[in-house]
Wavefront OBJ file of the C-alpha trace (Angstrom):
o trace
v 33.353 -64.070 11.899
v 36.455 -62.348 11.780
v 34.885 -59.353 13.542
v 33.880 -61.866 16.498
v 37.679 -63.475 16.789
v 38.552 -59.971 16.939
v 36.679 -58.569 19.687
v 37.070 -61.761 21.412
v 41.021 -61.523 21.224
v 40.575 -57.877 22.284
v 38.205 -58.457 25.555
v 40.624 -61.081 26.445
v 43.623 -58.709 26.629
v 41.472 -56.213 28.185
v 40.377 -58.799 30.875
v 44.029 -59.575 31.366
v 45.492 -56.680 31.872
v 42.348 -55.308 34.275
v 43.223 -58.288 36.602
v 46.504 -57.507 36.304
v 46.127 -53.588 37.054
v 43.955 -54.775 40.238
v 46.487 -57.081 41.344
v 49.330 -54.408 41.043
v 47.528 -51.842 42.581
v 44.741 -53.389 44.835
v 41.959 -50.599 43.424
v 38.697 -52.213 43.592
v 37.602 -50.282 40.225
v 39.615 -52.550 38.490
v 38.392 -55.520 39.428
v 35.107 -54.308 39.161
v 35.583 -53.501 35.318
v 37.163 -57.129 34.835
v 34.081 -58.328 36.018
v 31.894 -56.478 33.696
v 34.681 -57.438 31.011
v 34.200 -61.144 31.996
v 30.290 -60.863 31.444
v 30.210 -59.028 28.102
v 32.931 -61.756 27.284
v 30.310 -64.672 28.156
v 27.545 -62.999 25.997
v 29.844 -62.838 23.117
v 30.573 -66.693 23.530
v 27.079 -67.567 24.193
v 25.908 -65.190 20.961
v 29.074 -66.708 18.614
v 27.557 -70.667 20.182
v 23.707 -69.843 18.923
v 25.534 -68.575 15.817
v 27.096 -71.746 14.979
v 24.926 -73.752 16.233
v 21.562 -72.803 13.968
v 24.097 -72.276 10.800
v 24.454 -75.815 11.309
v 21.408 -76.382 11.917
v 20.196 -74.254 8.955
v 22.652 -76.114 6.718
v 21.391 -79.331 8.002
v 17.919 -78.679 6.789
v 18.357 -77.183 3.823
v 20.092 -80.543 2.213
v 18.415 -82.921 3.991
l 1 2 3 4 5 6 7 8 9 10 11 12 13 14 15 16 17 18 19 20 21 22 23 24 25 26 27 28 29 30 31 32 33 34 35 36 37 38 39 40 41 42 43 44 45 46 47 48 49 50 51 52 53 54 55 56 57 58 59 60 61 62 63 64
């Protein structure tokens, strides 16, 4: 889990400073990577949500 706060912190800076790179210097390559950025980001969310959700799940059934 530590792995997935990790990477999480680290597309979040990456995502910030890509919008900020586009706003500085208007390029549309950076926007362009922010978006990709912002999509890998969502997978990783939706991923770490399944994750938690069946360990709970899994958890749930195995002591009840």
């Amino acid at each position: 889990m530590l792995i997935f706060r990790l990477l999480f912190v680290l597309l979040v800076i990456t995502a910030m400073v890509l919008f900020g790179l586009y706003l500085l210097a208007g390029d549309q390559k950076y926007l362009r990577y922010f978006k990709l950025v912002i999509k890998y980001l969502l997978f990783l969310v939706i991923a770490l949500v399944v994750l938690f959700v069946s360990r709970r799940l899994f958890f749930y059934l195995e002591f009840h």
